[in-house]
C-alpha positions as a printed Julia matrix, in Angstrom:
87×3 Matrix{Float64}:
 -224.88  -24.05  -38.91
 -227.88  -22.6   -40.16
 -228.78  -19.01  -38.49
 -231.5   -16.61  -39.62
 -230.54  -12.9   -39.06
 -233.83  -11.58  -41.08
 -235.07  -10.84  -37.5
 -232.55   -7.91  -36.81
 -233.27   -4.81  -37.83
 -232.47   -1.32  -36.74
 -235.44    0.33  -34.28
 -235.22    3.48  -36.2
 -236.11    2.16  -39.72
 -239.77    2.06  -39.04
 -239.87    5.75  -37.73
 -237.79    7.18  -40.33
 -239.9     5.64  -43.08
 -243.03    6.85  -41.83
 -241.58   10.61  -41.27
 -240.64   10.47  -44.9
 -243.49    9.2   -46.12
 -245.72   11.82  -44.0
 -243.73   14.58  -45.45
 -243.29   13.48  -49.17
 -246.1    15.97  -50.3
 -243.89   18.64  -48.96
 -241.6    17.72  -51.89
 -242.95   16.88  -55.23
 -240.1    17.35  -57.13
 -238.77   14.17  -55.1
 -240.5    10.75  -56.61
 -240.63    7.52  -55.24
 -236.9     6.58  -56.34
 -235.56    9.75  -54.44
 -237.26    9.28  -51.25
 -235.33    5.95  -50.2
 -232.16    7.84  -50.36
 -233.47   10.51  -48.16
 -234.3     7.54  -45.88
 -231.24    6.62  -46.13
 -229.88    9.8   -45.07
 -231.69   10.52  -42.29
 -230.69    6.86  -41.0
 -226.74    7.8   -41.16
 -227.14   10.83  -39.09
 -228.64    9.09  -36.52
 -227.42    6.86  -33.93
 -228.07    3.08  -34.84
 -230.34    0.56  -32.25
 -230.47   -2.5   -33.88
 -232.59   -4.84  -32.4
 -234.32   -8.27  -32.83
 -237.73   -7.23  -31.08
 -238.98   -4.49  -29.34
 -239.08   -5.8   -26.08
 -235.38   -6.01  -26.58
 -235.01   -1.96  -27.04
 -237.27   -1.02  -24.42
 -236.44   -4.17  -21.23
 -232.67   -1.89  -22.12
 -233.85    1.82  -21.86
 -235.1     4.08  -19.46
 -238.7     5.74  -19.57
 -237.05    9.08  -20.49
 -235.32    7.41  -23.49
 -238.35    5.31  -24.87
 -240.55    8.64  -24.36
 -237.49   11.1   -26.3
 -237.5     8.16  -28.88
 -241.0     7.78  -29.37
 -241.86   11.64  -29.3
 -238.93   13.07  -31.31
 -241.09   13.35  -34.57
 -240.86   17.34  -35.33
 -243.79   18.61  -37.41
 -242.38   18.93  -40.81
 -241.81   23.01  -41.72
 -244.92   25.13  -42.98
 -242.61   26.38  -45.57
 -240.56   23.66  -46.53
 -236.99   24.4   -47.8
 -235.9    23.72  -51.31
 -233.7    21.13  -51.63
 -230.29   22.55  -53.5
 -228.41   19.56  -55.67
 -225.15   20.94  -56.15
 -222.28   17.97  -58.08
């Protein structure tokens, strides 16, 4: 059996790459090899929603929960606070 699972993928993905892309000027001492692992990250803390197509995540949610999805992109801090690296 031959099954393609490329379609899958996990809702948040998109959202979380765009945040960190919006904000990477915030953080120039982060370069583009740094900023997939704070992707990465950000994905762990959150709760997963893997889907095939986004018809599947919304025909499954309520209203409130595509609106709290869709609108819970904080503004990134005025001030943004240093990152501390600490082995």
């Amino acid at each position: 059996m031959n099954v393609d699972f490329s379609s899958v993928h996990n809702h948040y993905e998109r959202l979380v790459f765009e945040a960190v892309l919006q904000r990477a000027s915030n953080y120039p001492y982060l370069d583009a090899q740094a900023l997939p692992d704070v992707a990465c990250v950000a994905l762990n803390r959150m709760g997963s929603r893997y889907i095939r197509h986004a018809v599947d995540l919304t025909f499954n949610m309520t209203a409130k929960q595509r609106t709290a999805i869709d609108s819970n992109r904080p503004d990134p801090p005025p001030n943004p606070p240093p990152i501390r690296f600490s082995c």
